[in-house]
N, C-alpha and C positions, 0 to 999 in steps of 0.2 A: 482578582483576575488570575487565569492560568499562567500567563507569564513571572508573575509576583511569586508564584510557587517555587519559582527557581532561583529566586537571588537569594543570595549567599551572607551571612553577615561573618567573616573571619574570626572578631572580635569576640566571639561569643562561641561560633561552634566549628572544632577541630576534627571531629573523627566524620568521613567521608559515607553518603549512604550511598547503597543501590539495592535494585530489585530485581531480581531473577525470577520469572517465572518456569515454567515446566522444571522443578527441583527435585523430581522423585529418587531418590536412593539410588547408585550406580549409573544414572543418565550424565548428559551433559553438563546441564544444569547446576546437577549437584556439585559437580567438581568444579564448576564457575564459582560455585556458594565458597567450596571450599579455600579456592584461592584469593579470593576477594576478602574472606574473612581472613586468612594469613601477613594479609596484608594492611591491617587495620580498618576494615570497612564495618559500616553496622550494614550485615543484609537481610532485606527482608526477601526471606526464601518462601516462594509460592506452591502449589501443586493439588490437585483436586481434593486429596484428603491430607489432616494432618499425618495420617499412620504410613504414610508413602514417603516422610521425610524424618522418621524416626532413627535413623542414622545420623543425620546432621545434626550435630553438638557442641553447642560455641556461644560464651555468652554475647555473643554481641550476633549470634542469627535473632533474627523476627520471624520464626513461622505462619504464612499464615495459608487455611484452606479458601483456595478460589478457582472458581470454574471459569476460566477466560471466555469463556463463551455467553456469561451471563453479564449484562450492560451495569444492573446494579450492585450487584458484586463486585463488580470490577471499580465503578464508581465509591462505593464505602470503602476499599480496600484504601485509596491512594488517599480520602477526605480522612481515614485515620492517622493513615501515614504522615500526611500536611500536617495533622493534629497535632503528633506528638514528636516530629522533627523540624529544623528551621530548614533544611536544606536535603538535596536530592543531587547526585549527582550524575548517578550513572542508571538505566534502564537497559535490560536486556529480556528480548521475548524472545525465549527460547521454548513456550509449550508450542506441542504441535502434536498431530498424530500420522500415521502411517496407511494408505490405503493401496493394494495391488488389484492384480488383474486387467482387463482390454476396459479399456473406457466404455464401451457399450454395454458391458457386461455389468457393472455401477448403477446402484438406485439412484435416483434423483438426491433422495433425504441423504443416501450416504454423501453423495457427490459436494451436496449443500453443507452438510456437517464437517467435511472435509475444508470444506473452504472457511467456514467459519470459525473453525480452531486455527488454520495454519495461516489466514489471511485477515479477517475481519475483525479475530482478537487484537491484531497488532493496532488497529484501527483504534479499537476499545481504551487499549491500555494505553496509549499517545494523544487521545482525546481528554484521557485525565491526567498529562501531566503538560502538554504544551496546547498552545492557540488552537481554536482551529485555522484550518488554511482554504483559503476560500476558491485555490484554483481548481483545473479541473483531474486531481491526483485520482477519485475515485474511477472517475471515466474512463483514463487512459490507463490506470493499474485492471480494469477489469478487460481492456481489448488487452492489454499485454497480457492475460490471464489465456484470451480467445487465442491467440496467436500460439502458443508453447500446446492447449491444449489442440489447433489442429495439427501441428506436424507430430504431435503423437498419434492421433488421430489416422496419420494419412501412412505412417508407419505401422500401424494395424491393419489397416483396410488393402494394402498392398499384397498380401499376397493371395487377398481374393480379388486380386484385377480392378479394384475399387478404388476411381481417382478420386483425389483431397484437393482440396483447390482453397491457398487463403488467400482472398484478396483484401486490399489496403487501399481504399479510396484516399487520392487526395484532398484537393480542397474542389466537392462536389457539393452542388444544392442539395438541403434536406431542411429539413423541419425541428430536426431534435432541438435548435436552440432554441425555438421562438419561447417558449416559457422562462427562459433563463436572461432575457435580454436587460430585467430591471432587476438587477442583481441587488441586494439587499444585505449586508453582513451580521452576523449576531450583536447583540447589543453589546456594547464595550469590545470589540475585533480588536487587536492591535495593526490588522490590517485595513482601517477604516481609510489609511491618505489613499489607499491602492484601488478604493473603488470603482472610480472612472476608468482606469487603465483596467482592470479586470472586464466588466462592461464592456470597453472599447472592444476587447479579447474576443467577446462572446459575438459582437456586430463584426470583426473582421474576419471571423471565420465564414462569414454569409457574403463576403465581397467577394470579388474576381473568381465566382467559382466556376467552374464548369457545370453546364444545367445537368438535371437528372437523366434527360432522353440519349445527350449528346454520351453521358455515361455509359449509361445501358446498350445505347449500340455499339461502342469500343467493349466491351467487356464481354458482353453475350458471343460473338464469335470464337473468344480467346477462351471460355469456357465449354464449350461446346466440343471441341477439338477432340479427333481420337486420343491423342495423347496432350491433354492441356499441361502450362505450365503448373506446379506448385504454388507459385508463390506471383502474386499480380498488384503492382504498384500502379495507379493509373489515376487520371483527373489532373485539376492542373495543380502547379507546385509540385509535382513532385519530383524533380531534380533537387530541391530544397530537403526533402525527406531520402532521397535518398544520398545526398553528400553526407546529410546529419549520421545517417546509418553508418556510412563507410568512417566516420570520426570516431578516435578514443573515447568509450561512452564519459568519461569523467568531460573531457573536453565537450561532448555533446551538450550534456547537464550544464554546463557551465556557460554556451550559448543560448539553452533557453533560458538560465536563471536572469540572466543580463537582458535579455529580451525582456522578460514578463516583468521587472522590476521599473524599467526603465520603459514602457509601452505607453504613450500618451495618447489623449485622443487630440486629433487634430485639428 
C-alpha cells in the first residue's frame, strides 16, 4: 500500500531522502538539490534530461531523467526509488514551465500543456507517493483554476470595454453529482471508514438547494447590467461561503478538514 511507503524504520536507516523535481542547472531546484545534499540528505534530483543536471555533483544525488508529464515515468521513477530505499522523507515539485502573453492569444494544446506540467504533474507525483484522497480536491482545484483564470481574464478584456463576470453559485440544483452518489474507494483506500461520510458529502450537496429557475432569474439580471458586477456569490448558503472567504485561509482549511472528517450520515 502507498501509505506503507512512508514508514520509516530508525533502526536500520539514518540518512534522510527527498526528491526534487524540475533540478536543471542554475534553477531553483537545483539549489534545493544542493542544500538538501549539504545537509546530509540522499537526493534524488529529477529533470527532463540527464545533461540539464550535469552540474550537480554529490555522491549521495540520484539523478534521474523524468518528464513529469508522463503518468509512467513518473510511476517507475518512485517504484525504483521504494526499491532501493526504506524511507522517503521529503517531496518537493518544483518542475514547472513558463507561458506569457493575453490569455486569448494561447492555443488550447499550449494552455493544456501548461497545466499539465505546472498542475497535474503535482497530481502524478503525489499519487506515487501518498493514498489517494477520495474528496472532491480535483473539482474544487480546477474551479479555483476557473476563478484566478477569469480575473485575469477580465484584466485583459477591460480596456476594450469587455465585461468579465465570475459567478460562484451556492448551494444550487444541478446534476453534476448524480453519478457520483455510490461513491466506491480503490481497493485497499486507507480512507475506506470515511465512505459513508464522503457519500453522505456528495447527497448534501443536493439538499436545501436553491432550484436552477429560481437561480437563473437572480442572476440573469445581475448580468445583464450596463456595468455588472465582477464577482457574483449567489444561491443559498452563501453567507457560509462567504464568512469562510473572509477567515485566515489556514483557519478556513481547518473548518473544512473537521467538517469532512467528522460528517456522518444521519
Amino acid at each position: 500500500m502507498a501509505s506503507d511507503r512512508l514508514k520509516t524504520d530508525m533502526s536500520t536507516v539514518n540518512r534522510k531522502v527527498a526528491v526534487v523535481t524540475g533540478a536543471s542547472a542554475g534553477g531553483i531546484g537545483f539549489y534545493l538539490c544542493q542544500s538538501l545534499l549539504n545537509r546530509g540528505f540522499i537526493v534524488y534530483a529529477t529533470a527532463r534530461t540527464l545533461a540539464a543536471m550535469n552540474e550537480l555533483e554529490h555522491p549521495n544525488v540520484r539523478k534521474v531523467a523524468l518528464e513529469v508529464t508522463n503518468d509512467e515515468q513518473v510511476e517507475a521513477t518512485f517504484k525504483s526509488l521504494f526499491d532501493n530505499e526504506e524511507r522517503l522523507d521529503l517531496v518537493i515539485n518544483n518542475a514547472g514551465t513558463y507561458s506569457t502573453g493575453p490569455l486569448v492569444e494561447n492555443s488550447s494544446d499550449h494552455f493544456k500543456y501548461v497545466l499539465d506540467v505546472n498542475v497535474v504533474s503535482i497530481l502524478r507525483v503525489c499519487r506515487a507517493v501518498v493514498p489517494p484522497s477520495p474528496w472532491a480536491g480535483i473539482y474544487q482545484s480546477s474551479k479555483a483554476a476557473v476563478r484566478v483564470f477569469t480575473e485575469v481574464l477580465e484584466m485583459e478584456c477591460r480596456p476594450f470595454h469587455v465585461r468579465v463576470v465570475l459567478v460562484e453559485p451556492g448551494s444550487v440544483e444541478s446534476k453534476l453529482c448524480d453519478n457520483f452518489v455510490d461513491y466506491t474507494p480503490p481497493e485497499g483506500s486507507v480512507y475506506s471508514n470515511l465512505v459513508e461520510s464522503i457519500r453522505y458529502r456528495v447527497t448534501m450537496s443536493r439538499n436545501n438547494c436553491m432550484t436552477s429557475d429560481v437561480f437563473a432569474e437572480l442572476l440573469v439580471p445581475k448580468i445583464i447590467r450596463p456595468r455588472p458586477p465582477k464577482y457574483i456569490l449567489d444561491g443559498n448558503k452563501w453567507l457560509i461561503f462567504t464568512i469562510l472567504s473572509w477567515l485566515p485561509r489556514s483557519w478556513a482549511l481547518n473548518v473544512l478538514y473537521f467538517w469532512m472528517v467528522t460528517l456522518k450520515k444521519p
